[in-house]
C-alpha positions in Angstrom: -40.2 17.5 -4.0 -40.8 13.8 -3.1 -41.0 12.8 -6.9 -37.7 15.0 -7.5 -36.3 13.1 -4.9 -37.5 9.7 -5.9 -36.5 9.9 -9.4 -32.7 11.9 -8.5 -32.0 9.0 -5.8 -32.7 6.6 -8.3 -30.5 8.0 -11.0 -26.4 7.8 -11.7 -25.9 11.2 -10.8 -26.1 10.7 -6.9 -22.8 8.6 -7.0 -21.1 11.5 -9.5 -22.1 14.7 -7.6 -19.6 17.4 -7.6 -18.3 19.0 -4.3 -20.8 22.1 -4.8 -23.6 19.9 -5.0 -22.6 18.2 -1.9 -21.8 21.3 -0.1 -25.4 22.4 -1.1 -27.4 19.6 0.2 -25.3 19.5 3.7 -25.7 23.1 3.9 -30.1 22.6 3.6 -29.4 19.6 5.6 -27.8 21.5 8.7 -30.2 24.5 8.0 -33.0 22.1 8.3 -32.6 20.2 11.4 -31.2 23.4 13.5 -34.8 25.2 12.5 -36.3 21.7 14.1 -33.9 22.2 17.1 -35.4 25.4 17.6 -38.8 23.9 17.7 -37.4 21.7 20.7 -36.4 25.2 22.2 -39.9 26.2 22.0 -41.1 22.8 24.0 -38.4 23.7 26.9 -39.8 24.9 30.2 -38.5 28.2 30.0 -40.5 31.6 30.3 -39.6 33.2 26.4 -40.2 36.8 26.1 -40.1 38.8 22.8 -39.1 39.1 20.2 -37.4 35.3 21.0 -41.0 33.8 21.6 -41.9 35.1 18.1 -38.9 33.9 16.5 -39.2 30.3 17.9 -42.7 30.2 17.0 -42.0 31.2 13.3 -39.2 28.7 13.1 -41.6 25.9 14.5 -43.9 26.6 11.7 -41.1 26.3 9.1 -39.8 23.1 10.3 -43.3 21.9 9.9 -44.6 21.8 13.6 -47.9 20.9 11.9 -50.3 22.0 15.4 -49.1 26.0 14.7 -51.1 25.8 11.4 -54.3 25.8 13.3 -56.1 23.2 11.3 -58.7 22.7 14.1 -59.9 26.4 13.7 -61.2 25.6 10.2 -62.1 22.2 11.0 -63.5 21.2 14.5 -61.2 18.5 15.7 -60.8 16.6 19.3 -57.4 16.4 20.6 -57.3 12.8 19.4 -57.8 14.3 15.7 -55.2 16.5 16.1 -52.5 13.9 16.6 -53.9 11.2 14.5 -54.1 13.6 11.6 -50.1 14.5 12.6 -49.3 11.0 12.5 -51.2 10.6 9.3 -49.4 13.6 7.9 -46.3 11.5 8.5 -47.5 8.7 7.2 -48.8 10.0 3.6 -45.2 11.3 3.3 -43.8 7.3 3.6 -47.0 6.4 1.3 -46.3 9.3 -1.4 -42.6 7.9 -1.6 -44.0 4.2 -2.0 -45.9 5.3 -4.9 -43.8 7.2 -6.7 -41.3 4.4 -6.5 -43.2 2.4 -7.7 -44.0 4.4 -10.7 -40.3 5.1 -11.3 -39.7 1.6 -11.1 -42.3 0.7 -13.4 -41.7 2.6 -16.1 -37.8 3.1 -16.0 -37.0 -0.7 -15.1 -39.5 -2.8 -16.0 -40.5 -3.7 -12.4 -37.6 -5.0 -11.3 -38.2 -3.6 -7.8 -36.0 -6.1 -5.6 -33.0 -5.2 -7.8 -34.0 -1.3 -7.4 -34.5 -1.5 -3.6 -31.9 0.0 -3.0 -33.6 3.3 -4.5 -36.5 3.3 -1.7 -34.0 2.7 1.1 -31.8 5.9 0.2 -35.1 7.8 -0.1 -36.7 7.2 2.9 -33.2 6.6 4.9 -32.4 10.8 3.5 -35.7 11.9 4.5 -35.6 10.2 7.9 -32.3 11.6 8.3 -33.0 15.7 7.8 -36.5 15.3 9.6 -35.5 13.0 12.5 -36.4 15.9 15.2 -39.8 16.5 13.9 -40.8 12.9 13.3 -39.6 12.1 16.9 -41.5 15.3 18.4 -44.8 13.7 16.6 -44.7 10.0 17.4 -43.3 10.7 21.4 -45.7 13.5 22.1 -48.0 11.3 24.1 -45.3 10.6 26.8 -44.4 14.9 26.5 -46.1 15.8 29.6 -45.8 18.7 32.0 -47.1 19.6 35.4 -49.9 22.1 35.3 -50.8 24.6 38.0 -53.3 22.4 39.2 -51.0 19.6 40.1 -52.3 17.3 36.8 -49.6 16.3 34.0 -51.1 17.2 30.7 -49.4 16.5 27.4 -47.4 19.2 26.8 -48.6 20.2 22.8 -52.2 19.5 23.6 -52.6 20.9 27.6 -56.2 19.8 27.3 -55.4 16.0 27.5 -54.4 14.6 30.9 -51.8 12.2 30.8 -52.5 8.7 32.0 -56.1 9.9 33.2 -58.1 9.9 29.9 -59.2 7.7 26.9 -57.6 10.0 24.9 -54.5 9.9 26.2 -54.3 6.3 25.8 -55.1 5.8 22.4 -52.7 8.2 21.6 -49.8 6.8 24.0 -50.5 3.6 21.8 -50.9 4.9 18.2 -47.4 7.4 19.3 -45.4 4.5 20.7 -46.7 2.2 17.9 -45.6 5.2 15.0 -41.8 5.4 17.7 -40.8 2.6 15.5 -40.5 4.4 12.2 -37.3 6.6 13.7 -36.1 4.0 16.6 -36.1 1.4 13.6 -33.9 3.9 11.0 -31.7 4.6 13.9 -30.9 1.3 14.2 -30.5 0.5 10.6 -27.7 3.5 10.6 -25.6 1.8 13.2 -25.8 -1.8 12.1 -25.3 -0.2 8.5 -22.1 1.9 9.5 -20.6 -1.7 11.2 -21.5 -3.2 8.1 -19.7 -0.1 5.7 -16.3 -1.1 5.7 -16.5 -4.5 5.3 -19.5 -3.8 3.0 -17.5 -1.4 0.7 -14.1 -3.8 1.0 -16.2 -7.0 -1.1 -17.7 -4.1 -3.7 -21.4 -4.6 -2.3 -22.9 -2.2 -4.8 -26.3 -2.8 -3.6 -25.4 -1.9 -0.2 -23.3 1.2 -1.2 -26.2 2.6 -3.2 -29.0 2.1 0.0 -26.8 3.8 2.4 -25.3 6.0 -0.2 -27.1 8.4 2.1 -25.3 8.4 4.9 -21.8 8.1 3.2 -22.2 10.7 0.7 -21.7 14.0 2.6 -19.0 12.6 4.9 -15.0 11.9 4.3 -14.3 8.2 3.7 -12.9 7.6 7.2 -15.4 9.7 9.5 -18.4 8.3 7.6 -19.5 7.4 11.6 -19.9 10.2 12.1 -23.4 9.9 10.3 -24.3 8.2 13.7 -22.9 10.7 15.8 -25.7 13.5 13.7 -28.5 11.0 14.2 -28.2 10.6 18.1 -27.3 13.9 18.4 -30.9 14.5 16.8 -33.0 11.9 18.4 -31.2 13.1 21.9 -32.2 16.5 21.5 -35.8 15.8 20.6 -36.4 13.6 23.7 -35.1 16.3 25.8 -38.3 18.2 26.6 -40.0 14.9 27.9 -37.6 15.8 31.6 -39.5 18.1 33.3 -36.9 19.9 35.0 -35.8 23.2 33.2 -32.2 23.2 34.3 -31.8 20.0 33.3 -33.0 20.2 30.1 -30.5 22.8 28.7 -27.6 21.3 31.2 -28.6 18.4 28.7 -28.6 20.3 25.3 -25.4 22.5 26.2 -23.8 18.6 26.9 -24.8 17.4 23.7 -23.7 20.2 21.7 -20.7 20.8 23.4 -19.6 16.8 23.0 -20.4 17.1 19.0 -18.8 19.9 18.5 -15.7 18.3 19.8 -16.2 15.2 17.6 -16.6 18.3 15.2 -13.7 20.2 15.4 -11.2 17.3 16.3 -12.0 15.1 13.1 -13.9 17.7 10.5 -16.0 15.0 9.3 -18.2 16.2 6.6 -16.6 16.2 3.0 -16.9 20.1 2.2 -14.4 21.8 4.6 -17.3 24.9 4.7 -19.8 22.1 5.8 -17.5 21.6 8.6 -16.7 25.4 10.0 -21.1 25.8 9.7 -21.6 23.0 11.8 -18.8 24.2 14.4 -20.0 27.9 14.1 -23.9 26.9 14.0 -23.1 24.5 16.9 -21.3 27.0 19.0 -24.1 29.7 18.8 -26.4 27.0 19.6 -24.3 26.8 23.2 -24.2 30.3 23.7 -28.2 30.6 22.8 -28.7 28.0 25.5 -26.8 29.6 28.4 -28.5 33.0 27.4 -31.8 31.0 27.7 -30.8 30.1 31.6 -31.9 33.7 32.2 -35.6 33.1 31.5 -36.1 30.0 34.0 -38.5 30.6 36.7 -38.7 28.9 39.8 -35.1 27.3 39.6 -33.6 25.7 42.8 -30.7 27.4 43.1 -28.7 24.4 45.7 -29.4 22.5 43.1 -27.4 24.8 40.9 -24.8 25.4 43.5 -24.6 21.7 43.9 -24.2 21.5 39.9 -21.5 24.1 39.8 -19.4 22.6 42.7 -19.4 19.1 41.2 -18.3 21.1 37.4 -15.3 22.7 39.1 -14.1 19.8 41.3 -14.4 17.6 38.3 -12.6 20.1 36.1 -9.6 20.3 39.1 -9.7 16.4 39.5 -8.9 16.2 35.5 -6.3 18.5 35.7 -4.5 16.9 38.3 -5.6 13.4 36.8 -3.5 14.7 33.7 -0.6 15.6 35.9 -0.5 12.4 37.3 -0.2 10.6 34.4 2.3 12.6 33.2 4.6 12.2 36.2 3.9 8.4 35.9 4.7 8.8 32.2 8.3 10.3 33.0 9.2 7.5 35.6 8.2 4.9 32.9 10.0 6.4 30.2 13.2 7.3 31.9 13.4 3.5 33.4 11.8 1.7 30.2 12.9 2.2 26.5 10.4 1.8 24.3 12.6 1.9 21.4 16.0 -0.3 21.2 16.6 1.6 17.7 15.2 4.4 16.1 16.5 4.7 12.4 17.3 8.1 11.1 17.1 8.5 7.5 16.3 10.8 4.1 12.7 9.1 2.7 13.5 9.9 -0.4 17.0 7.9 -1.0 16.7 5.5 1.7 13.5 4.8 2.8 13.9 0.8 1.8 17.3 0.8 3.3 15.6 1.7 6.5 13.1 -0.5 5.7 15.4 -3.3 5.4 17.7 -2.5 8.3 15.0 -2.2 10.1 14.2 -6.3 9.2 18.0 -7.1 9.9 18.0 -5.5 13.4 14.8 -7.5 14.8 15.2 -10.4 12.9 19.1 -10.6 14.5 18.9 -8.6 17.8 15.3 -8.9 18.5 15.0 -5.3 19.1 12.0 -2.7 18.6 13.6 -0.5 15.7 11.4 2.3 14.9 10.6 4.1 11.8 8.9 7.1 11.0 6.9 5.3 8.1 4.7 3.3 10.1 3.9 5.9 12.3 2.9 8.7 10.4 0.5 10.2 13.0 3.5 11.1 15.0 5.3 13.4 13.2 5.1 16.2 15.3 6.0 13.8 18.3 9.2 12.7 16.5 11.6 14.6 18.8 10.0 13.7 21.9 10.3 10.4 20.6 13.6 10.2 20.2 14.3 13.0 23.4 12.8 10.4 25.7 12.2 6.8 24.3 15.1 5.6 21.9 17.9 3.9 23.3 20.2 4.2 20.2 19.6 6.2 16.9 21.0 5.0 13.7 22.2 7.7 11.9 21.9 7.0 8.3 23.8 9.1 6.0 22.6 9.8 2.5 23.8 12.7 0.3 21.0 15.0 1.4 20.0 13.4 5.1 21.9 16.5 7.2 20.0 19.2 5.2 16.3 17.6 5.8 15.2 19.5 8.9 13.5 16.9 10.6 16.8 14.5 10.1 18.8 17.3 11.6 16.4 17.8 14.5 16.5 14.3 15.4 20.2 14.4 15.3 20.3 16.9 17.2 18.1 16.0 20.0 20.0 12.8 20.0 22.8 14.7 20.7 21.2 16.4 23.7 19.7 13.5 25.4 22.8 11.5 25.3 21.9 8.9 23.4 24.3 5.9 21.8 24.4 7.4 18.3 26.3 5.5 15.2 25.9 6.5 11.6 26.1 4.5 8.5 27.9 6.5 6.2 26.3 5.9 2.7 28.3 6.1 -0.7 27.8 9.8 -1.7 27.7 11.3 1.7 29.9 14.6 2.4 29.7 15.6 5.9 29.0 19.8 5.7 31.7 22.1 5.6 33.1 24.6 8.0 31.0 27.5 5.9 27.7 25.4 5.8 27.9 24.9 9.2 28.5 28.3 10.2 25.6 29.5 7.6 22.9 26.9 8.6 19.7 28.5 7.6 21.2 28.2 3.7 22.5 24.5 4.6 19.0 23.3 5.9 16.2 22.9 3.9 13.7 25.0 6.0 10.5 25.1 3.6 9.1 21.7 4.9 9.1 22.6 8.8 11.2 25.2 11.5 12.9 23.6 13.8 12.9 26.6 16.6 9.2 25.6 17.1 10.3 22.3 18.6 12.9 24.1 20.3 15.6 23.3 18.4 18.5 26.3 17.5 20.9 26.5 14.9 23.5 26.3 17.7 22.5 22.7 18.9 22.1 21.4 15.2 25.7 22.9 14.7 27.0 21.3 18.1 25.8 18.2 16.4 26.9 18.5 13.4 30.6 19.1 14.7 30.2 15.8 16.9 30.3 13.8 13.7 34.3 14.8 12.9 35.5 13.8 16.2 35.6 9.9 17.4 32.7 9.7 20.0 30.4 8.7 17.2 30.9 5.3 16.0 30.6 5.4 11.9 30.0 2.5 9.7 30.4 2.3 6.0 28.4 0.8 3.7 29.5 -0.5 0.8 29.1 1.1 -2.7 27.2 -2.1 -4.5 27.9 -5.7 -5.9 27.3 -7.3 -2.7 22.9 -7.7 -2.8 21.9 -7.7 0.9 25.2 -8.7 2.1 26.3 -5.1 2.3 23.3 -4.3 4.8 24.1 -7.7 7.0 27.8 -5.6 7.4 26.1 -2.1 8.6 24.1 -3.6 11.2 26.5 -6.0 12.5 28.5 -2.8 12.9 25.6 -1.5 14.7 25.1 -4.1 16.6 29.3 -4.1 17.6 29.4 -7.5 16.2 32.7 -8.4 14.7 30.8 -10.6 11.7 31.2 -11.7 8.4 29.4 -9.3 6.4 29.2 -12.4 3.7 26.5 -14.7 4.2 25.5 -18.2 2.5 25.1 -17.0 -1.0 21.5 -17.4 -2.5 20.7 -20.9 -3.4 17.5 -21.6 -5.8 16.6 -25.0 -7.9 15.7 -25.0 -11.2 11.6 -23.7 -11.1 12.1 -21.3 -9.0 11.8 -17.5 -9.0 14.5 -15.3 -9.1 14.5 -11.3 -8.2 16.4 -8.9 -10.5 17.5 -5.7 -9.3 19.9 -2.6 -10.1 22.7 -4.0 -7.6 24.4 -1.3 -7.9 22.0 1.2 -6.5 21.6 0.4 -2.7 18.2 1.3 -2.5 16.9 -0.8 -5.5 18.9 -3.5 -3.9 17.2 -3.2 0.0 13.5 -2.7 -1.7 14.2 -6.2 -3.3 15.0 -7.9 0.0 12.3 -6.2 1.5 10.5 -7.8 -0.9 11.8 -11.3 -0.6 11.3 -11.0 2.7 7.9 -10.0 2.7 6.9 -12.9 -0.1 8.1 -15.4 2.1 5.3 -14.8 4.3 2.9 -16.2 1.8 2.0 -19.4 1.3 4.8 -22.0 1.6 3.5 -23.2 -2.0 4.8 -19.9 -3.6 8.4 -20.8 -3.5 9.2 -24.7 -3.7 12.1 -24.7 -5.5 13.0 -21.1 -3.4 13.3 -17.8 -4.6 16.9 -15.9 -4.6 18.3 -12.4 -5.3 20.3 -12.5 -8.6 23.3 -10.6 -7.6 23.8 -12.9 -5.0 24.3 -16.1 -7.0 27.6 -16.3 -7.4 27.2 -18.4 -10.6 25.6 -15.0 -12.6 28.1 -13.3 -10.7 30.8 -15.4 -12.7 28.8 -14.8 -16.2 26.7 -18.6 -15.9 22.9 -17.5 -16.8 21.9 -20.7 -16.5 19.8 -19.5 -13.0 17.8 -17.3 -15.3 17.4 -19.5 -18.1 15.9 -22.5 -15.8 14.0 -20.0 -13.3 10.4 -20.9 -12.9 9.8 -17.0 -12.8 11.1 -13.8 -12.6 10.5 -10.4 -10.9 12.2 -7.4 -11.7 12.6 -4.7 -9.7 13.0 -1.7 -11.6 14.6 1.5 -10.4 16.0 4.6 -11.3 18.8 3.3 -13.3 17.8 -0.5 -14.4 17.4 0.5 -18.0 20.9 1.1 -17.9 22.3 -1.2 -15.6 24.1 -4.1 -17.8 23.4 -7.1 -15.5 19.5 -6.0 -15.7 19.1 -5.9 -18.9 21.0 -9.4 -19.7 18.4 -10.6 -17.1 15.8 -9.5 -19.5 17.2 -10.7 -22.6 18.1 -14.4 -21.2 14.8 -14.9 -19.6 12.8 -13.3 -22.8 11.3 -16.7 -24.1 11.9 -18.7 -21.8 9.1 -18.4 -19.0 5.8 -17.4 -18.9 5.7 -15.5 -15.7 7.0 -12.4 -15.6 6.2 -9.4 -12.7 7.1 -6.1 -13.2 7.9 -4.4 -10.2 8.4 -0.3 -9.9 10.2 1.9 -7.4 9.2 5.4 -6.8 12.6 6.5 -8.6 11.8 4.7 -12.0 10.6 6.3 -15.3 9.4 4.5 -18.0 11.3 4.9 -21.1 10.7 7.3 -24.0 11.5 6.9 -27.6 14.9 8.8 -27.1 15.8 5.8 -24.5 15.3 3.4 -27.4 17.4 5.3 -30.1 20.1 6.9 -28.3 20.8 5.5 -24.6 20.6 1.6 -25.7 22.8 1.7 -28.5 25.3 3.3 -26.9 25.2 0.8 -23.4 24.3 -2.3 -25.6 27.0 -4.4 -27.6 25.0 -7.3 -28.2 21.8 -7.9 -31.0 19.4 -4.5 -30.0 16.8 -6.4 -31.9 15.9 -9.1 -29.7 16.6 -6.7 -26.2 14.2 -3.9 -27.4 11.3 -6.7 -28.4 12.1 -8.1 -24.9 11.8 -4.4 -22.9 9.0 -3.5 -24.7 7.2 -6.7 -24.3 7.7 -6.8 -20.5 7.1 -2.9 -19.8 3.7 -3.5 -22.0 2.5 -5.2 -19.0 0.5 -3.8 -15.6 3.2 -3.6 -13.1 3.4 -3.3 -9.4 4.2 -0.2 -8.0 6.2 -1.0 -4.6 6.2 2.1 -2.3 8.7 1.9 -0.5 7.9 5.1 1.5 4.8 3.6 3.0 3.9 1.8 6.1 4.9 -2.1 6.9 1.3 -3.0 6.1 0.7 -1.0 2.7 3.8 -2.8 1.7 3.2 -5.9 2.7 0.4 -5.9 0.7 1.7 -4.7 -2.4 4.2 -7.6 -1.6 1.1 -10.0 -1.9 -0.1 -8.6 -5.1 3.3 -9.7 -6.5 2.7 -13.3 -4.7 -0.8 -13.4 -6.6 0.4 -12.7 -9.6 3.3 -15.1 -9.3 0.9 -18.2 -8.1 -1.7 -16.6 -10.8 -2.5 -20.4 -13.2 0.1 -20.1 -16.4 -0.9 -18.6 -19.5 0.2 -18.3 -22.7 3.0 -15.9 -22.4 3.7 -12.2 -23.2 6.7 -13.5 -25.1 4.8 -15.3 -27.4 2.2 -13.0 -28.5 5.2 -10.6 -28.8 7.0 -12.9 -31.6 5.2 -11.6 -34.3 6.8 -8.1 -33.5 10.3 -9.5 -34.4 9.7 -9.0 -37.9 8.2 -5.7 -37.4 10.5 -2.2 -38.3 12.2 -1.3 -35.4 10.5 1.8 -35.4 6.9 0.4 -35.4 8.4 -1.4 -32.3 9.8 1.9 -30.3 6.6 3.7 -32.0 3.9 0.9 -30.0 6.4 0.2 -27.3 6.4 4.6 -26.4 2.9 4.7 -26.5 2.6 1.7 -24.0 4.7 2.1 -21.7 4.1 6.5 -21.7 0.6 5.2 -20.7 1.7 3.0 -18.1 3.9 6.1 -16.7 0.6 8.4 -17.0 -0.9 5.5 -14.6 1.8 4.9 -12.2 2.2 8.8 -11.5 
C-alpha cells in the first residue's frame, strides 16, 4: 500500500483525478478516521455493555489499535516494550515511505530528490492526515491516565504502569512526548500551509501546490480551510480521553461534533456533494451515539449535571433575546440612517453597464452610496429588504424587458410600498404594459427565475405599481436614443439628481499619441461599458495616458467626418458589441486606423458574436460603399487577435481588473504590428482571406463562450 502510494503521489495523475476517484478516496478517508473515533470511544470512562463493548473493540482492531493484537502473549514483553514497539510500528511506517521514495526517485528521476520533494511531503502529509487519531492515541498515551480503585493513576492502555511513580513511566512520558512532535509538527504545517495557499496558488507556486496537493484536493477551491477544520477536529477528539471526568468527555465530543457539522452543513466543503451529506450524516449519528452513551456513566454527579443544564438553557434564552435586541436596534438604525442614497433598478442583461455607469455619475457628482445588485451578489435573497428598509431613492431604469424580470418588478414594487422617492429613466424601446398585461400578470412576468409570493409580494401590489407609472407622482426621465457618448447619461442623472444641467459636457479632448476608444454609439449599453472603461483605465498609472485618452463619438471633429484623431492616435481600443460590425462609424474606425499604429486592443461585450463567413459575403457588401478589400484585411487582422472579454455583468472589482488587462496591454513595449504581418494577405483571394479569417475568429468565439 505504501509503495502504491509513493509511486501514485508522485505521478501526473493526482492533479487529473476524476470526481469518482475523489469521491472514493474522501469516502475511505471519512470511513477511516470515524473507525479511529470509535477507538477514542473505547478509551472513554464509560461502563459499555454488549454487544457495543464488542463492536468498539473490533473497530479498535481495524483502525490499528496495535495493543488488541496481543503481541505480548506470543512474545513476553514489559510494558515499556509494548509501547516502544507501538512507537516503532509508527516509525517503520515514516522509514518504509523514505525508502520507497527514494527508490522512486532514483530510478524514475535520476535523483533529483530536492526537485521531487514535493512527492515525500504529499505522502507523508496524506498518511498523517487519515491516521492523525491513532498516531496521537500512540505518542500521548503516557500522559492517558486514570484513577484506579486504589487511589493510584495508572496509564490508561497499560493499567500496570503507574503514572509519575515508576521508571517506566518515565521513559515512556519521554520517548511519547518526544514521538508528540510527528502530529503537533504536521498540524502546524497545515495551518501555516493553508495561510500560505492563496497567495501560494496566485504566483503559480507549482512546487508548493504539488506538496499540499493533499490537503486541496478533496475540498472546493474556496473551503480548502476547511482541511484545518478536519485535522483539529481529529487531534481534539483524540486528546479527549486524557480528562478524567466522564461527563466531560462526551459534553466535549458532542461540542466538537456539533460545531463541525455546522461548518459542515453551512459551507459543504468537500468537492463531491455525497462527500458532504456522509460527513453531515456520519457526524450527526456520531452525536446521537454520544448522548446514548450518557446512559452507561457510573458515578455521575448529577449537580454538576443540573448545574450544566441550567447554564445550557439560560445561555440558549440569553441568545435569543441577544438576537432580539439587535434586531430592535437594527430597526431604529435603519429607519433613522439610510444606508443607501440610490439603489439602481435595472434588467442585467440590457443594461447592466448603464447601471454601471450611472452608478459612477451619481457618486462621482452627488457623492452618494448608489447600490447595485452586481457587487453584492450574496444578497439576492435580501434584495427587497434592502430596498423595503435602506434605500432612500430607487432609480427605476427602464429597458424593453425590465417590468417582466420578477426581481425588477419586486423591487418596484416594494418601492412602491415603502414610500420611497422613485424616478425612472425611460430607455429607448421601453413600452410601459398594457391594460390586458396588467390585468393578466402571471403571463406578463417572467416567473421561471424566482416567485415573488415567497417574498410576500402579490400580483395586486406589482399591479398597484405598475399603474403608478401612468399617473404624475413618478418623476420620469428620458434618455436619449444615441449620438451623444456619455453625454446622454450626464442628462439622466442630472434629472435624477433634479438638477436643471446641461446634459452637454466639454467634448473629449486628446493630443496626437494618445488612445482613443471606439464604440457602437448608437447602442447605449456599448456606449456606458466604454466609459466605464475609461473610467476605470484612468486609475492606472498616470504614464498610460500622456497625451489623454477620449471616447470617439465625442470628438466633435469625427463627428464632422475629420479622422484625423484616429489617424494620429497613439492607440486604439475597440469596444465591440452586438452591432459594431454593422455600425458605419466603427467600422471607418477600423479602416483609418488599419496601418497606422501598432497597438491595437480588442475589447468584447457579452452581446457580441464574432463573425461567420456569411458576415463577410453578404452583410458587408451590402452596409459597405467604400474598397471591401482593404476593410475585410483590416477586420480579419484585428479579430485574429486575443481579445478582452469585458463583463459587464460582474462586480466593480472583476471589472476593474479586466479594465487593467486592457492597461497592460496598452503600456505592453511596441512590437511589430498585426498590420504588418497581415500585408502579405492583401494579395491573397478574398476567399482565402474570409476562409483563414472564419476559422480564426470561430475559434476565438469557441474561447470567449
Amino acid at each position: 500500500a505504501v509503495i502504491t502510494l509513493v509511486v501514485w503521489m508522485d505521478s501526473d495523475k493526482v492533479y487529473t483525478q476524476q470526481l469518482t476517484v475523489i469521491l472514493i478516496s474522501t469516502t475511505l478517508a471519512l470511513l477511516i478516521s470515524s473507525m479511529q473515533q470509535f477507538s477514542v470511544l473505547g478509551s472513554l470512562d464509560v461502563a459499555w455493555v454488549e454487544p457495543v463493548r464488542t463492536l468498539i473493540e473490533a473497530l479498535s482492531l481495524l483502525s490499528f489499535d496495535f495493543h488488541i493484537l496481543r503481541v505480548s502473549c506470543v512474545v513476553g514483553m514489559s510494558p515499556f516494550s509494548k509501547y516502544m514497539f507501538k512507537l516503532l510500528v509508527l516509525a517503520a511506517v515514516v522509514v518504509l515511505i523514505l525508502i520507497t521514495f527514494v527508490v522512486v526517485v532514483l530510478l524514475k528521476h535520476k535523483g533529483r530528490f530536492a526537485h521531487r520533494s514535493s512527492t515525500l511531503v504529499g505522502v507523508l502529509g496524506s498518511v498523517f492526515t487519515v491516521f492523525l487519531i491513532t498516531i496521537m492515541q500512540v505518542t500521548f498515551a503516557p500522559v492517558n491516565c486514570t484513577k484506579n480503585p486504589n487511589g493510584l493513576y495508572v496509564m490508561r492502555a497499560l493499567p500496570m504502569v503507574v503514572c509519575n511513580e515508576s521508571p517506566e513511566h518515565t521513559g515512556m512520558l519521554v520517548a511519547g512526548l518526544t514521538a508528540s512532535n510527528m502530529p503537533l509538527g504536521f498540524i502546524t504545517a497545515v495551518c501555516w500551509a493553508m495561510w500560505q495557499y492563496p497567495k501560494r496558488m496566485m504566483t503559480g507556486d507549482a512546487a508548493f501546490n504539488r506538496a499540499f496537493h493533499f490537503i486541496a484536493v478533496r475540498y472546493r477551491p474556496d473551503s480548502t480551510w476547511y482541511s484545518v477544520v478536519f485535522i483539529l477536529r481529529s487531534a481534539i477528539i483524540s486528546l479527549t480521553p486524557l480528562i478524567n471526568d466522564p461527563l466531560v468527555q462526551v459534553i466535549l465530543m458532542v461540542t466538537i461534533f456539533g460545531f463541525a457539522n455546522l461548518l459542515q452543513t453551512r459551507f459543504f466543503p468537500w468537492r463531491v456533494h455525497v462527500a458532504n451529506v456522509l460527513d453531515s450524516a456520519m457526524m450527526g449519528l456520531m452525536i446521537l451515539f454520544l448522548v446514548a452513551a450518557s446512559f452507561f456513566m457510573d458515578n455521575v454527579d448529577l449537580s454538576g449535571v443540573a448545574w450544566l443544564c441550567s447554564v445550557l438553557l439560560l445561555l440558549s434564552l440569553s441568545l435569543a433575546v441577544a438576537i432580539s435586541i439587535y434586531g430592535m436596534v437594527r430597526l431604529c438604525v435603519q429607519q433613522s440612517h439610510w444606508t443607501f442614497d440610490f439603489f439602481i433598478c435595472h434588467h442585467k442583461a440590457a443594461a447592466a453597464a448603464q447601471a454601471r455607469w450611472m452608478k459612477i455619475l451619481l457618486q462621482a457628482k452627488a457623492q452618494a452610496r448608489v447600490f447595485i445588485d452586481s457587487d453584492d451578489l450574496n444578497s439576492l435573497d435580501n434584495l427587497f429588504d434592502i430596498v423595503g428598509t435602506q434605500v432612500r431613492h430607487l432609480v427605476l431604469y427602464l429597458t424593453k424587458d425590465t417590468l417582466t424580470r420578477p426581481w425588477c418588478a419586486g423591487e418596484y414594487a416594494t418601492a412602491v410600498r415603502n414610500r420611497l422617492r422613485i424616478t425612472a429613466v425611460i430607455c429607448p424601446g421601453w413600452v410601459a404594459p398594457t391594460t390586458d398585461e396588467m390585468t393578466n400578470l402571471p403571463q406578463y412576468l417572467d416567473l421561471q427565475s424566482t416567485n415573488l409570493m415567497q417574498f410576500g409580494i402579490t400580483f395586486e401590489m406589482v399591479g398597484f405599481a405598475f399603474a403608478k407609472l401612468q399617473d404624475k407622482g413618478i418623476r420620469k426621465v428620458e434618455l436619449s436614443s444615441g449620438g451623444l457618448g456619455r453625454h446622454r447619461f450626464e442628462h439622466a442623472v442630472n434629472g435624477v439628481m433634479r438638477r436643471n444641467l446641461s446634459a452637454r459636457s466639454t467634448p473629449s479632448l486628446v493630443r496626437s499619441g494618445g488612445i482613443v476608444v471606439s464604440c457602437d454609439d448608437e447602442s447605449n449599453e456599448a456606449a456606458a461599458a466604454s466609459a466605464v472603461l475609461i473610467s476605470k483605465l484612468a486609475r492606472c498609472s498616470g504614464t498610460l495616458v500622456p497625451a489623454g485618452i477620449c471616447l470617439l463619438p465625442e470628438v466633435e471633429s469625427w463627428a464632422d467626418g475629420d479622422a484625423t484623431v484616429v489617424r494620429e492616435a497613439g492607440a486604439l481600443v475597440l469596444v465591440m458589441s452586438q452591432d459594431s460590425l454593422t455600425s458605419i462609424p466603427q467600422l471607418t474606425a477600423v479602416i483609418e486606423s488599419f496601418d497606422r499604429m501598432a497597438k491595437i486592443v480588442l475589447v468584447t461585450l457579452p452581446n457580441f458574436s464574432f463573425p461567420g463567413p456569411a458576415y463577410y459575403k453578404d452583410v458587408l457588401p451590402r452596409i459597405w460603399s467604400g474598397d471591401l478589400a482593404p476593410l475585410r484585411t483590416a477586420l480579419t487582422t484585428y479579430l485574429r487577435q486575443i481579445s478582452i472579454a469585458l463583463n459587464t455583468h460582474a462586480s466593480d472589482e472583476l471589472l476593474q481588473t479586466q479594465c487593467n488587462s486592457v492597461a497592460e496591454r496598452l503600456e505592453a513595449p511596441g512590437r511589430v504590428s498585426l498590420q504588418q504581418k497581415a500585408r502579405a494577405s492583401l494579395v491573397a483571394s478574398p476567399t482565402e482571406v474570409i476562409r483563414e479569417s472564419s476559422t480564426s475568429t470561430q475559434s476565438e468565439e469557441d474561447d470567449f463562450n
